[in-house]
C-alpha positions as CSV (number, residue, x, y, z in Angstrom):
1,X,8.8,-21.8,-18.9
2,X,9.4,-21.2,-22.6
3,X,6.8,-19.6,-24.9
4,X,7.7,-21.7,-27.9
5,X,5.2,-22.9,-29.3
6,X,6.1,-25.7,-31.8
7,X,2.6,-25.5,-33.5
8,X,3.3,-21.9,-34.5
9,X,6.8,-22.8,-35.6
10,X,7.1,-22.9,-39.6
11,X,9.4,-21.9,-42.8
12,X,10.1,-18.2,-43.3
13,X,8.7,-16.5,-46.1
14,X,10.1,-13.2,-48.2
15,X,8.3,-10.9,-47.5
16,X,6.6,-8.9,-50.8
17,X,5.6,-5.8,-49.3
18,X,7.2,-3.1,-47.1
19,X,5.3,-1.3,-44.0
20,X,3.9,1.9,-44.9
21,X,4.1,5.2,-42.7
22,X,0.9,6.7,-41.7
23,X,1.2,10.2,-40.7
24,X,-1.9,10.4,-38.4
25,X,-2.0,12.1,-35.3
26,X,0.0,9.7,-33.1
27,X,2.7,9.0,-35.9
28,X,2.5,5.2,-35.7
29,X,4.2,2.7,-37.9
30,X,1.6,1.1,-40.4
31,X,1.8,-2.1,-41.8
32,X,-0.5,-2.1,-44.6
33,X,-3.9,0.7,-45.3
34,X,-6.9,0.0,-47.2
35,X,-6.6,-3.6,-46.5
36,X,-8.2,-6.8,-47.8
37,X,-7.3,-10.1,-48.0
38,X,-6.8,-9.3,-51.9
39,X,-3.6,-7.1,-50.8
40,X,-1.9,-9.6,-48.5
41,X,1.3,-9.9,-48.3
42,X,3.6,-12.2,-46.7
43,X,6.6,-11.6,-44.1
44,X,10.3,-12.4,-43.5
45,X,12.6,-13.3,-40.7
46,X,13.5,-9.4,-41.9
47,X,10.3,-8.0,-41.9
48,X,8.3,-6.6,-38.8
49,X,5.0,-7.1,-37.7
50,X,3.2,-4.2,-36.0
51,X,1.4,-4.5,-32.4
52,X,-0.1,-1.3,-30.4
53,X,-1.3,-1.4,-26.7
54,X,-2.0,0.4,-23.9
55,X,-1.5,1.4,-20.5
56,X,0.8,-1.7,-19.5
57,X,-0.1,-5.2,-21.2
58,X,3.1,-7.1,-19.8
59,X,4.4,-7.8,-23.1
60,X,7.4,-6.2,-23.2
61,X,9.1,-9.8,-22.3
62,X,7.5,-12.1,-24.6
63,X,7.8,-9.3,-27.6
64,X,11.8,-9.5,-26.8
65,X,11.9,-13.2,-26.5
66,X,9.7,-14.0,-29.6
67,X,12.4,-11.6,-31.5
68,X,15.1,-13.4,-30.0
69,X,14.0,-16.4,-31.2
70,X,15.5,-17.6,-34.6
71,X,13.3,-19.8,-35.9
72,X,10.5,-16.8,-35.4
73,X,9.0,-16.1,-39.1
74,X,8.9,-12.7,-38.5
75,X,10.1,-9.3,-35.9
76,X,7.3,-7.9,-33.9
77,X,7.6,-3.9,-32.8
78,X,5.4,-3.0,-30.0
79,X,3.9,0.8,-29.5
80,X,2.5,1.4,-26.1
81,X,-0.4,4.4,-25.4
82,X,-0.2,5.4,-21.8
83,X,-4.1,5.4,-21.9
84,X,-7.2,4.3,-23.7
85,X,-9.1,7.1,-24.2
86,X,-6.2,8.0,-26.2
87,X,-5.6,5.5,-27.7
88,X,-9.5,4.9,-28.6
89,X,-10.0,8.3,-30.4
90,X,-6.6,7.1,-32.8
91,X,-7.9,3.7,-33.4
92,X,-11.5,5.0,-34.2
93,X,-9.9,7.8,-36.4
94,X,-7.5,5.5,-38.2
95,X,-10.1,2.8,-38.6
96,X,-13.1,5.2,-40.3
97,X,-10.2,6.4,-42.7
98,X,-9.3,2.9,-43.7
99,X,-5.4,3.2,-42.8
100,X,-2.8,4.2,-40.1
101,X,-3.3,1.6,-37.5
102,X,-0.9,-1.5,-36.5
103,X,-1.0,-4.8,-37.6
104,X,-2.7,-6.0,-34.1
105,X,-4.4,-3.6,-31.9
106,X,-5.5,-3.6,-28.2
107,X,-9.3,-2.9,-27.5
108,X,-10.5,-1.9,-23.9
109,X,-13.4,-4.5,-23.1
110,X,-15.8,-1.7,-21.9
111,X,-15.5,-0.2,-25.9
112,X,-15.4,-3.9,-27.5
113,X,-19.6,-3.5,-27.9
114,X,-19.2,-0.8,-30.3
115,X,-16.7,-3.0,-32.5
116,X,-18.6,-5.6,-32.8
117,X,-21.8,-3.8,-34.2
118,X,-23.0,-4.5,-37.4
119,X,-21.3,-2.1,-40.3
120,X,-18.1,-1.6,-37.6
121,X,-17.1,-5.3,-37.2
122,X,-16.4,-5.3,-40.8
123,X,-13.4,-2.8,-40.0
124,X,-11.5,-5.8,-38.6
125,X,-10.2,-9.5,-39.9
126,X,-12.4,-12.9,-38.7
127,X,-9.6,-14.6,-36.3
128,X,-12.0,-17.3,-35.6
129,X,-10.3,-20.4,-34.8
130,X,-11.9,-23.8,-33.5
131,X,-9.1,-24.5,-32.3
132,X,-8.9,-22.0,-29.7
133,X,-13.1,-22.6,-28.8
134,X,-11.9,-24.1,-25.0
135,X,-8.7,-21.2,-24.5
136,X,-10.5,-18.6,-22.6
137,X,-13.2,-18.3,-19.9
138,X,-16.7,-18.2,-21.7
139,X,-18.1,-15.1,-21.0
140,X,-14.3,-13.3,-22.0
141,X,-14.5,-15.3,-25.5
142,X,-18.2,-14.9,-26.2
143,X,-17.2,-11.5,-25.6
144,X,-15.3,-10.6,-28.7
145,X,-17.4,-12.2,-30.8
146,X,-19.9,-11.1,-33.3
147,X,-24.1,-12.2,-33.1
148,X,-23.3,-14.4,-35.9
149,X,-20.5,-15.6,-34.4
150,X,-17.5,-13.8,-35.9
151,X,-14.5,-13.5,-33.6
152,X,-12.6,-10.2,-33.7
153,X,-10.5,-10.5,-30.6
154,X,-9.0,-12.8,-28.6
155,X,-9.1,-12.2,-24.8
156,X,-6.2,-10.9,-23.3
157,X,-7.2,-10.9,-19.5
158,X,-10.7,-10.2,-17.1
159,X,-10.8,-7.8,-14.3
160,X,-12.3,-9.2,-11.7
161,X,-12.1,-6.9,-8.5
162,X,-11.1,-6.9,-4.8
163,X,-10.2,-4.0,-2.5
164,X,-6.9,-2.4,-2.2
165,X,-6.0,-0.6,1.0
166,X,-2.8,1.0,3.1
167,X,-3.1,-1.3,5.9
168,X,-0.3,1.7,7.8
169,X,-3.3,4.3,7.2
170,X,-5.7,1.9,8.8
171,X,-3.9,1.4,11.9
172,X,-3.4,5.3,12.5
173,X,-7.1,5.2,11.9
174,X,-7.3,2.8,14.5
175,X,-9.4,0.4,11.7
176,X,-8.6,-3.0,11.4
177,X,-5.0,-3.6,9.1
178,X,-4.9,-7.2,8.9
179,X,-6.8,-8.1,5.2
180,X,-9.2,-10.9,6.8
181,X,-10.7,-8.3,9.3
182,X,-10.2,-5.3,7.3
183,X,-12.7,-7.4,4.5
184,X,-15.3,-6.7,7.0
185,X,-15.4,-3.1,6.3
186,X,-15.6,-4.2,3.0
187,X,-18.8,-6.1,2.6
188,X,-21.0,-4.1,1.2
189,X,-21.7,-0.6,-0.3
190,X,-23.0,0.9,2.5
191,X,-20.5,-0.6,5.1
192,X,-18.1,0.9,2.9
193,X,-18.9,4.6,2.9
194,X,-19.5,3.8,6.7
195,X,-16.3,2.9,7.3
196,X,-15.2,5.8,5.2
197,X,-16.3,8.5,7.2
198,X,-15.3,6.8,10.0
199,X,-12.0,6.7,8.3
200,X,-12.1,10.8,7.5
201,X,-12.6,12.0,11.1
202,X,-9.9,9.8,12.3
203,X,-7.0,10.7,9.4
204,X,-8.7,14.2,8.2
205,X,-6.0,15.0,5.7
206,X,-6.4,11.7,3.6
207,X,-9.5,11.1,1.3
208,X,-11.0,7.3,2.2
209,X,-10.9,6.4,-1.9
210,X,-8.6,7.5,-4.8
211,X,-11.2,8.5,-7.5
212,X,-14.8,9.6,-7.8
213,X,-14.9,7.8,-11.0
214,X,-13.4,4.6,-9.9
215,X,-16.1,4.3,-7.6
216,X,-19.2,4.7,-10.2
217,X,-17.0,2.5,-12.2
218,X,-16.7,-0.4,-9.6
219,X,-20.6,0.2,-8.3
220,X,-22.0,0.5,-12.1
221,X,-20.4,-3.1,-12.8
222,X,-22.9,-4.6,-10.5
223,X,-26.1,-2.8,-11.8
224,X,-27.8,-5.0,-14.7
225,X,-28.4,-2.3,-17.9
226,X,-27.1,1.1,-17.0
227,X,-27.2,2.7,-19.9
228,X,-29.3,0.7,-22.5
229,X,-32.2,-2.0,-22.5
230,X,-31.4,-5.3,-23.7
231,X,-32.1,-4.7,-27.3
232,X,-29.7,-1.4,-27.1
233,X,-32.5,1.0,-26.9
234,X,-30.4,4.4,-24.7
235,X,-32.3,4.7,-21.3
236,X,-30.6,6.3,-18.9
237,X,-33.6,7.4,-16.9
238,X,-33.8,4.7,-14.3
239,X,-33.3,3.9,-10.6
240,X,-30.2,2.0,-10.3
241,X,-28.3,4.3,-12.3
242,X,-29.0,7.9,-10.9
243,X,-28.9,5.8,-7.5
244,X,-25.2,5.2,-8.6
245,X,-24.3,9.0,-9.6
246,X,-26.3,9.9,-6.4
247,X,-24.1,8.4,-4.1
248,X,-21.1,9.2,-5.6
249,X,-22.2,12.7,-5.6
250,X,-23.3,12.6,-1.8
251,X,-19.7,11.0,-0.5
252,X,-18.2,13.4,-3.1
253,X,-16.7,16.3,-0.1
254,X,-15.7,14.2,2.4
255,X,-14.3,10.7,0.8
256,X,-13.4,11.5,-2.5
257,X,-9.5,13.0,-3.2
258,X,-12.1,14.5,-6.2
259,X,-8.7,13.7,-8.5
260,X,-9.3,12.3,-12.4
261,X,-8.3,8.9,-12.7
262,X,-4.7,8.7,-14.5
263,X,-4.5,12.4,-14.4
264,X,-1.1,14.1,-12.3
265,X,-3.1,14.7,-9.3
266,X,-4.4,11.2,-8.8
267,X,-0.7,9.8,-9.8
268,X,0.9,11.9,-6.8
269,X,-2.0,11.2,-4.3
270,X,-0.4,7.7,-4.4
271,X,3.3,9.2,-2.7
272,X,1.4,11.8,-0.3
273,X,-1.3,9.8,1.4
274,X,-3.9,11.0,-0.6
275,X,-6.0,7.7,-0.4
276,X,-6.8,4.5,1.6
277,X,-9.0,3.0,-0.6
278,X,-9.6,2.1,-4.2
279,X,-11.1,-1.0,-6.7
280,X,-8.5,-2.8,-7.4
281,X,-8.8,-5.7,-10.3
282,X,-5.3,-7.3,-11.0
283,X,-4.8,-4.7,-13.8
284,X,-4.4,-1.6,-11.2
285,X,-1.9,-3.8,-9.0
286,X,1.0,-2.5,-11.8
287,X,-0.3,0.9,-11.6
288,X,0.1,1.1,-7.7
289,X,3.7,-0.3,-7.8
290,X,5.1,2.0,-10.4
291,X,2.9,5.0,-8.7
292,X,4.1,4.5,-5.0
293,X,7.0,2.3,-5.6
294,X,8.5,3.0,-2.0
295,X,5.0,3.1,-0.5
296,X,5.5,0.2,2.4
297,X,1.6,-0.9,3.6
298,X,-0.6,-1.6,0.6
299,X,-2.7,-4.7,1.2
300,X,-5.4,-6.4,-0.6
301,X,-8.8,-7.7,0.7
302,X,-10.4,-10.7,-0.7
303,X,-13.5,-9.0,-1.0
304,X,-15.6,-6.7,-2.7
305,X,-18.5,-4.6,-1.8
306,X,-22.1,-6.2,-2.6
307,X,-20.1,-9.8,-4.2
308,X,-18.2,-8.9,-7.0
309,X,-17.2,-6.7,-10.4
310,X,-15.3,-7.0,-12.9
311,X,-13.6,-3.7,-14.8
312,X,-11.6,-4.6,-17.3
313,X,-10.2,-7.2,-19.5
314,X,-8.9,-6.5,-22.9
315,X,-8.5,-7.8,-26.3
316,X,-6.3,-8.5,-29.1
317,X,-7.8,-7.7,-32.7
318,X,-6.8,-7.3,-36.4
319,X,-7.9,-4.8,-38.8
320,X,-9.0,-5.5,-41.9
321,X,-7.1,-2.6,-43.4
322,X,-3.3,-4.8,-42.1
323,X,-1.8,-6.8,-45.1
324,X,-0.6,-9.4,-42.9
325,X,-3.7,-10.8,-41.2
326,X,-2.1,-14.2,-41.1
327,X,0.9,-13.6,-38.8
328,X,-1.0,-11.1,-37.1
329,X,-3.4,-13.9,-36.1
330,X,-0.4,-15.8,-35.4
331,X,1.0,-13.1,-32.9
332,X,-2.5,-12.4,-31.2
333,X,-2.7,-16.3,-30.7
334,X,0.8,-16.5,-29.3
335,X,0.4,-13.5,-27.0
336,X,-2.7,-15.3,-25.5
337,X,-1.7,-18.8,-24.7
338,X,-1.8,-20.1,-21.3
339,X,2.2,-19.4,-21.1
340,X,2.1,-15.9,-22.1
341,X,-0.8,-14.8,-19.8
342,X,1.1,-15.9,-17.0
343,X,3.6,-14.2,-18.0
344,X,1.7,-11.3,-18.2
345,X,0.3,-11.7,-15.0
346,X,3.6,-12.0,-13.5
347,X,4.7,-8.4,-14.6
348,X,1.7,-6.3,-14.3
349,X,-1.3,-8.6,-12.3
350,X,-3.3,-8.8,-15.5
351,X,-5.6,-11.8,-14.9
352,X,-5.8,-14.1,-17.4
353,X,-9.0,-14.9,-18.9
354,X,-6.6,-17.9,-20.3
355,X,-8.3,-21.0,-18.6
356,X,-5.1,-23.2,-18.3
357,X,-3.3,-20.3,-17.1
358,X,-5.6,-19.5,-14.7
359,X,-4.9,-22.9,-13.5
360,X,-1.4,-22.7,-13.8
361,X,-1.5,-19.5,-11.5
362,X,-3.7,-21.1,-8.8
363,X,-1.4,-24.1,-8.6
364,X,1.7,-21.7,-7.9
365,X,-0.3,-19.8,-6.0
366,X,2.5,-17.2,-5.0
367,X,3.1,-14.0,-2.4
368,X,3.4,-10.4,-3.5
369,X,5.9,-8.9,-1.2
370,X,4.8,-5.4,-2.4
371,X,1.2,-6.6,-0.7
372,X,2.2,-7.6,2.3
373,X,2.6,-11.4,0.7
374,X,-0.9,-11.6,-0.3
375,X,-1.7,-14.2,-2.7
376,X,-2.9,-12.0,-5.2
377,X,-3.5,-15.2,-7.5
378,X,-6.0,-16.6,-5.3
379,X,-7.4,-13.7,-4.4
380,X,-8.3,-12.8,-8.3
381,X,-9.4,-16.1,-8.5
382,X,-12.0,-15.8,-6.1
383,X,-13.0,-12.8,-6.9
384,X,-14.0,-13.6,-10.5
385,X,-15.7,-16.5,-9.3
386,X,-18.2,-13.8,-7.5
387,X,-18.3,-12.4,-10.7
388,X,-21.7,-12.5,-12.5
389,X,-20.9,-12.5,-16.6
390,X,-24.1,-10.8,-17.3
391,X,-23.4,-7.5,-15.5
392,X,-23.6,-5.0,-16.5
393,X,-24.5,-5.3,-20.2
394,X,-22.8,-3.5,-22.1
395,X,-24.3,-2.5,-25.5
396,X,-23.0,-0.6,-28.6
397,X,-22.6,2.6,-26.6
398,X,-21.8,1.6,-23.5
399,X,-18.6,3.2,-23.2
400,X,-19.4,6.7,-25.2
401,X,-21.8,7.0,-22.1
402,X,-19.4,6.1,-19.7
403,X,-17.5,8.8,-20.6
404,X,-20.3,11.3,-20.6
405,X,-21.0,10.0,-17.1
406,X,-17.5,10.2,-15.8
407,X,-17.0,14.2,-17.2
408,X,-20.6,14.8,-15.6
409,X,-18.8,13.4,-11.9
410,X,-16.0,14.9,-12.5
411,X,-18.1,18.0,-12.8
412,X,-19.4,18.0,-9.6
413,X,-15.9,17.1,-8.2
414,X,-14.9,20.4,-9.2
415,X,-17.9,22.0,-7.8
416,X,-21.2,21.8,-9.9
417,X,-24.3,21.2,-9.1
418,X,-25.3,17.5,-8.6
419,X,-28.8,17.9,-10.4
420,X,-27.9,20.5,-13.1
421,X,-24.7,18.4,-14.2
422,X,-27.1,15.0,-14.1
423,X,-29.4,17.2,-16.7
424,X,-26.7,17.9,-18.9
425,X,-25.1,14.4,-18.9
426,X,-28.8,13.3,-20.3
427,X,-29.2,15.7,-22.4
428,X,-25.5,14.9,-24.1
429,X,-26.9,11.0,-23.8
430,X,-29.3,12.5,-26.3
431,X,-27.4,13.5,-28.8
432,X,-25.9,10.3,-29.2
């Protein structure tokens, strides 16, 4: 199916202005630095329009075909980050000093919160759009928006989560392979560290789930304010939370490969049987294919423990400090149309949070070979309908937290005390 879109087709313009080369940490191609619309300039058929990403967005695809295309006003250059934390202290470096960043930038849904505060929402252009009010699934949409109702990014995809499992380490186990039965160990929380250990002393040399942090990830997107009270207030004294960290800390010896996520060690425990287990929205489906490419027996259960999760789900935005706002809105919009979504689906599992291309997707409603033919469509699809769009909430520093949280996991992964390394994780909540 072609992305051209004839409403985005129009006359070329010469461009006035060349990019500009930031020489911040990462090295990346700017277009533009110290921004405004006073300083905008317009682009040629010549002239290239900046985009940065990370981890794997699926773009690679539409990026070559819109540059292919003649009648294109402009070239796009893509920069990928391998991960967001990277990527996140470079954008929040770049944007306090007014300059170094591309023309569009990705934004990780968990850190979208802090952009949209007051004072830091000002760091990037109003893409608003009427037009677009019915593109994406509410809660996505609302969700790079302003309080007043400015819109700073455009919703790339959700992550709405199932189980992934090695349906060949199941059967050695002697546990159910096939995904319908397999769901059943599945259901919730505790049926799933159950079936873990029943898992370890059957198969002693491979860990029941990939990450300790993936699990406080995928168990913290069901509990209602982890970190802050609705009116942002920090309070991470409560129940649901240290129940969260006190599980994860428990199961921590025997069902955890103790590895950080995206880190060597949890790469290779994909190629040595490291793991049976992990959370697994669309998003991660990429990452197990180009981890364990000759890995025969993942599988995916419709399911996930206590109803569903989402982790994940992106954004496109523009900084205020680009001097081509306009055809970077253009871009954003092009790269989030029901077409392109799919496309993007189609390379890396992203789901859309495109409503038509939802649609689209349900209606093909094809097999993944690599998944033992599962319908990984359908199976995101009803997994985000057990999604509830209020949890958690996620306020402005929702994901600074997160990340305090995760190091204080990881620290008892490596050894620590469970109750000492809670204290310092609230005690670094404190100087926040």
């Amino acid at each position: 199916m072609s992305k051209i879109s004839k409403s985005w087709r129009r006359t070329p313009r010469t461009a006035l202005a060349a990019c500009a080369v930031a020489s911040l940490v990462t090295g990346l191609t700017a277009c533009g630095g110290g921004g405004g619309d006073d300083e905008q300039s317009a682009l040629g058929k010549d002239d290239t329009l900046t985009i940065t990403t990370f981890s794997e967005f699926g773009y690679d695809e539409l990026i070559k075909e819109w540059n292919a295309d003649p009648e294109r006003p402009f070239k796009v250059k893509q920069t990928k980050i391998s991960e967001w934390d990277t990527w996140k202290q470079t954008l929040t470096t770049s944007l306090q000093a007014g300059t170094g960043l591309t023309d569009v930038v990705a934004i990780e849904g968990d850190a979208m919160p802090q952009f949209l505060a007051e004072g830091a929402s000002d760091q990037f252009a109003d893409i608003t759009d009427p037009e677009l009010d019915d593109r994406w699934v509410e809660y996505k949409y609302k969700a790079g928006q302003t309080t007043d109702g400015v819109q700073i990014g455009y919703p790339t995809d959700a992550g709405p989560e199932a189980i992934c499992y090695r349906a060949d380490l199941f059967k050695k186990a002697g546990l159910p392979s096939e995904p319908a039965e397999a769901a059943k160990l599945f259901t919730d929380w505790d049926t799933y560290f159950a079936s873990g250990e029943k898992f370890a002393k059957k198969v002693p040399k491979t860990k029941w789930y990939d990450s300790s942090g993936s699990i406080a990830q995928a168990m913290l997107n069901q509990v209602k304010y982890p970190f802050q009270t609705e009116d942002q207030k920090v309070d991470v004294d409560n129940e649901e939370l240290k129940a969260v960290y006190d599980t994860v800390a428990k199961y921590t010896p025997t069902l955890s490969t103790r590895a950080v996520q995206w880190k060597e060690d949890w790469q290779a425990a994909f190629t040595n049987d490291g793991f049976a287990t992990m959370p697994c929205p669309g998003w991660m489906f990429a990452n197990i294919k180009s981890s364990a490419p000759d890995v025969k027996g993942w599988a995916i259960a419709d399911v996930f423990p206590g109803g569903g999760g989402n982790w994940g789900g992106s954004f496109l935005a523009v900084p205020a400090q680009s001097k081509h706002q306009e055809e970077a809105k253009q871009l954003a919009n092009y790269l989030t149309d029901a077409d392109s979504e799919v496309t993007a689906f189609e390379a890396t599992g992203n789901f859309p949070a495109n409503i038509e291309a939802q649609e689209t997707l349900a209606a093909e409603n094809k097999e993944d070979p690599y998944f033992g033919n599962a319908k990984t469509a359908e199976i995101l699809a009803n997994r985000a309908k057990a999604v509830e769009p209020d949890l958690p909430f996620k306020g402005d520093k929702y994901s600074d937290i997160l990340g305090l949280l995760q190091t204080a996991i990881q620290r008892v992964d490596e050894g620590a005390d469970p109750e000492k390394s809670w204290e310092t994780f609230t005690q670094a909540v404190g100087r926040l």
